[in-house]
C-alpha positions as CSV (number, residue, x, y, z in Angstrom):
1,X,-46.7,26.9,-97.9
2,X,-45.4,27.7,-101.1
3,X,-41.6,27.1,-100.9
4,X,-42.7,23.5,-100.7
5,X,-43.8,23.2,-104.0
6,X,-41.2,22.2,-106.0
7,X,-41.9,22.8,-109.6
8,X,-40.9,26.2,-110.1
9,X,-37.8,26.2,-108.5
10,X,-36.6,22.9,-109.6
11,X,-36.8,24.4,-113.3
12,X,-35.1,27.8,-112.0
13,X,-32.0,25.3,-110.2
14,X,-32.5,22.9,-114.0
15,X,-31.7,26.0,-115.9
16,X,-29.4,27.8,-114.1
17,X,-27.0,24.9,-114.0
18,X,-27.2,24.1,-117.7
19,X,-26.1,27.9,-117.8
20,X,-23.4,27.0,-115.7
21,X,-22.2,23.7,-117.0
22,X,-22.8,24.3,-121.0
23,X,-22.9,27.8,-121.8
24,X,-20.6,29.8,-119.6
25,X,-17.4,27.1,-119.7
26,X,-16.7,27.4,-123.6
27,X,-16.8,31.4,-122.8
28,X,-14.2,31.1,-120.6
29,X,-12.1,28.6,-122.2
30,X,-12.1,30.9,-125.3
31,X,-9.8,33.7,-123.3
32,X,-6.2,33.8,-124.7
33,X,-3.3,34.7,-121.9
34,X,-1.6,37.0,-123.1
35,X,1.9,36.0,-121.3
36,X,2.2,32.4,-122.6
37,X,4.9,30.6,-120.9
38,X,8.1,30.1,-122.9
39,X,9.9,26.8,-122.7
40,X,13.5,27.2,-122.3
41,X,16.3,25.0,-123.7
42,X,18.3,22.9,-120.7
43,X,21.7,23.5,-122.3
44,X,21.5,27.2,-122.3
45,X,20.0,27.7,-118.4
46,X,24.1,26.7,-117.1
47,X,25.3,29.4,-115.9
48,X,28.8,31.0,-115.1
49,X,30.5,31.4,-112.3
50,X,31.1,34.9,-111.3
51,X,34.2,36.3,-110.8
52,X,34.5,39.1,-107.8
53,X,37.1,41.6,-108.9
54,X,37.6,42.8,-105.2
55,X,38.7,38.9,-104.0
C-alpha cells in the first residue's frame, strides 16, 4: 500500500509549506495600494447647516 509510506509525501507537505510560509508572504506584502487612505483633520469635517430657500 503505498500511500502509507510516508517519506515522499511528508517532503512534498515540508516544502510546500515553507513555500507558503517564507516565500510567497514577502511577495505579497511588497504590493503597494494604490488608493492610500487619507487622514482628515477633525476641525475641518464640521459641517454647515443648510439653508432651504423654498422654507
Amino acid at each position: 500500500m503505498p500511500q502509507l509510506n510516508p517519506s515522499p509525501w511528508l517532503a512534498i507537505m515540508i516544502f510546500s509549506w515553507l513555500t507558503f510560509l517564507i516565500i510567497i508572504p514577502p511577495k505579497i506584502m511588497a504590493h503597494i495600494m494604490p488608493n492610500e487612505p487619507a487622514s482628515q483633520d477633525p476641525g475641518k469635517s464640521k459641517m454647515d447647516t443648510w439653508n432651504w430657500p423654498w422654507l
